[in-house]
C-alpha positions in Angstrom: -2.8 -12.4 1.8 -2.9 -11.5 -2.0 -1.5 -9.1 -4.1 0.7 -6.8 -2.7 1.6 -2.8 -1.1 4.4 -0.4 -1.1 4.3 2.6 0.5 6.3 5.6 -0.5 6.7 9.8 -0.1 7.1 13.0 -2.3 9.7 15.9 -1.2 9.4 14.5 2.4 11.3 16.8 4.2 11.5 15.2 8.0 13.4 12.5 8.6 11.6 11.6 12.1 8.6 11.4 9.6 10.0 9.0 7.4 11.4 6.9 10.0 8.0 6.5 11.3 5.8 5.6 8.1 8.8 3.4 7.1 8.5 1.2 10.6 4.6 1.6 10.3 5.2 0.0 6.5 7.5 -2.8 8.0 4.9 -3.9 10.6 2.1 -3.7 7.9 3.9 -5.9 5.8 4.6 -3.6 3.0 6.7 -5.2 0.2 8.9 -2.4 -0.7 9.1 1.4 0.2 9.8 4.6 -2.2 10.7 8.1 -2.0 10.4 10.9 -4.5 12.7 13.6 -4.4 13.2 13.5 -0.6 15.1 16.3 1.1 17.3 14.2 2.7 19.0 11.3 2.3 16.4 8.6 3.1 19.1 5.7 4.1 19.6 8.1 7.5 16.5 7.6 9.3 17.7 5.2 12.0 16.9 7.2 14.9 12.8 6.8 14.0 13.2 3.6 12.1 13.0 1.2 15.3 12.4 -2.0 13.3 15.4 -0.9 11.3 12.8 -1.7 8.7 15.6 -0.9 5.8 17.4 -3.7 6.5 13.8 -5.5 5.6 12.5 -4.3 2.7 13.8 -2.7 -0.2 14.0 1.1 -0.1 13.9 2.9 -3.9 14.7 6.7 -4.3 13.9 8.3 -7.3 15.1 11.7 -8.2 11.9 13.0 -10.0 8.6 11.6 -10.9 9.5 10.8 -14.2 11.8 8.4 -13.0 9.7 6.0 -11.0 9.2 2.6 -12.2 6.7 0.4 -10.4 6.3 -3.4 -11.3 4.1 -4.6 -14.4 0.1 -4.5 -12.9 1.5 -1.9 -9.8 -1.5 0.8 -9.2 0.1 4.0 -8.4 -2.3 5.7 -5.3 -1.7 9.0 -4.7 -3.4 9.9 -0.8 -4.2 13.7 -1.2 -7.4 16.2 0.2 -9.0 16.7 -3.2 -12.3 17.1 -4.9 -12.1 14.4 -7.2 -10.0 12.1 -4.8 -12.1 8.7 -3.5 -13.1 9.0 0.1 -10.9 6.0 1.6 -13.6 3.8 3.3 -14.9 3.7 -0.3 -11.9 2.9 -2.0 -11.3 -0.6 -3.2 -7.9 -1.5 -3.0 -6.0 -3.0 -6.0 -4.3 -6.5 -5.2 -1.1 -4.6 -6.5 -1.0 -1.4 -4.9 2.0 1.6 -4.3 0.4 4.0 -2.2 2.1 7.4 -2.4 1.8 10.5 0.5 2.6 13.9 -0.5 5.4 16.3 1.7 5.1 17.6 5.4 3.9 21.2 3.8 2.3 20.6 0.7 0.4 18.2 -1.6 1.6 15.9 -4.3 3.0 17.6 -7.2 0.8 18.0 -10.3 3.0 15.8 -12.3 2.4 13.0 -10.0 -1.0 13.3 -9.4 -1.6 13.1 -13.0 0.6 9.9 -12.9 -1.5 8.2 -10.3 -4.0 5.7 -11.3 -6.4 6.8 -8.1 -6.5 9.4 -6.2 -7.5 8.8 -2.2 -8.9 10.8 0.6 -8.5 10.2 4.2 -11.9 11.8 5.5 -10.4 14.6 7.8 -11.2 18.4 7.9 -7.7 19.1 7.4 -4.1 17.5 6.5 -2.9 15.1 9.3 1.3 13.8 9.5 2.4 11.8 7.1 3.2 8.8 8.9 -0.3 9.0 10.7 -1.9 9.3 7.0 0.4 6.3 5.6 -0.8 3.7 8.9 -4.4 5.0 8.2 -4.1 3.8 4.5 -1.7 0.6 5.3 -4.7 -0.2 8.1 -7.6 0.8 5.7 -5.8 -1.6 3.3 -5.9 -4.4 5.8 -9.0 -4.6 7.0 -11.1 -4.1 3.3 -9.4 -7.2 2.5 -11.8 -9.2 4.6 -9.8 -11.9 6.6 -11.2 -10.8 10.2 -14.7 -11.4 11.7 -17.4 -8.9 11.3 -17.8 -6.4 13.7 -20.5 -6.8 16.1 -23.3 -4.8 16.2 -22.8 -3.4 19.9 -20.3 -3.0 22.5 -21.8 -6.2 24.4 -21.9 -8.9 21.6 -19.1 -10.9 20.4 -17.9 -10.5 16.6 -18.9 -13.0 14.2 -16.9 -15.6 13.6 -15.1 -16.3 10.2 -16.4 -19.5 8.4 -13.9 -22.3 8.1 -12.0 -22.3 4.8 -13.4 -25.2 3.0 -11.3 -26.5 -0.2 -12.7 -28.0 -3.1 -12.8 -31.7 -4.0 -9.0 -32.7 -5.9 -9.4 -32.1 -9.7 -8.1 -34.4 -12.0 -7.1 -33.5 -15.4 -7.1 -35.8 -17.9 -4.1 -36.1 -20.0 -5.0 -35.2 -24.1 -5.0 -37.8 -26.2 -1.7 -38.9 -28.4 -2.3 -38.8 -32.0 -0.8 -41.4 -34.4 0.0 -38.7 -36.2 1.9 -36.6 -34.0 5.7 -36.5 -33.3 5.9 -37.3 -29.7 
């Protein structure tokens, strides 16, 4: 796979939550996880953490959203219910991605909505739990990327196979020329 994903949360206030889109972003293969201002401390989630998924991948707390630093070509995606967000079976993923879910009760703060690069949607009537709304993105993610067969086109018929990877022919660069001139 290319690129990469992190997956963090603003003012999440339920450890069992956090616990659970921390697992879901240790099976996803999520490179690193973030929280914003949590409301608790974010190393105790063991009980929900099954994979122990902090032992896995690095986990980054920052105290405010001023304060969050993301690596050089990192997207920041904020997933909120908003009219100007991206529905998220439109959305094309960036190769470098941190995906960021707002609190149990509430939406991402101003501040960092104006900090995110894109905005996101998940297409429900209503706000669904965090967790669920993080392994609907880290999914969404996953399959836009392309490297599964097509669905098939009823229940009945099989799915298309993917086409062999084919490499090109070896390429051979040709070494430049020495001048007589030249110190080397």
């Amino acid at each position: 796979m290319r690129g990469y994903f992190a997956i963090g949360a603003e003012r999440i206030s339920k450890p069992m939550n956090l616990g659970s889109l921390l697992r879901t972003a240790h099976a996803f293969g999520a490179s690193f996880f973030f929280t914003i201002e949590p409301a608790f401390n974010a190393q105790a989630v063991k009980q929900s953490d099954t994979s122990d998924a902090a032992q896995h991948l690095p986990l980054y707390t920052y105290d405010s959203v001023d304060d969050i630093t993301l690596p050089r070509g990192c997207a920041l995606v904020g997933v909120e219910l908003t009219e100007n967000a991206v529905e998220l079976p439109s959305f094309f993923h960036p190769q470098a991605a941190a995906y960021v879910l707002g609190p149990e009760r509430g939406s991402l703060s101003p501040a960092l909505q104006a900090r995110c690069d894109h905005l996101v949607k998940i297409p429900t009537r209503f706000c669904i739990n965090v967790g669920l709304a993080g392994a609907l993105v880290m999914y969404d993610r996953l399959i836009s990327q392309g490297r599964f067969a097509r669905r098939a086109v009823n229940p009945r018929a099989e799915p298309e196979a993917l086409p062999e990877h084919v490499s090109g022919a070896q390429k051979v660069r040709k070494k430049a020329p020495v001048s007589e001139d030249s110190d080397a």
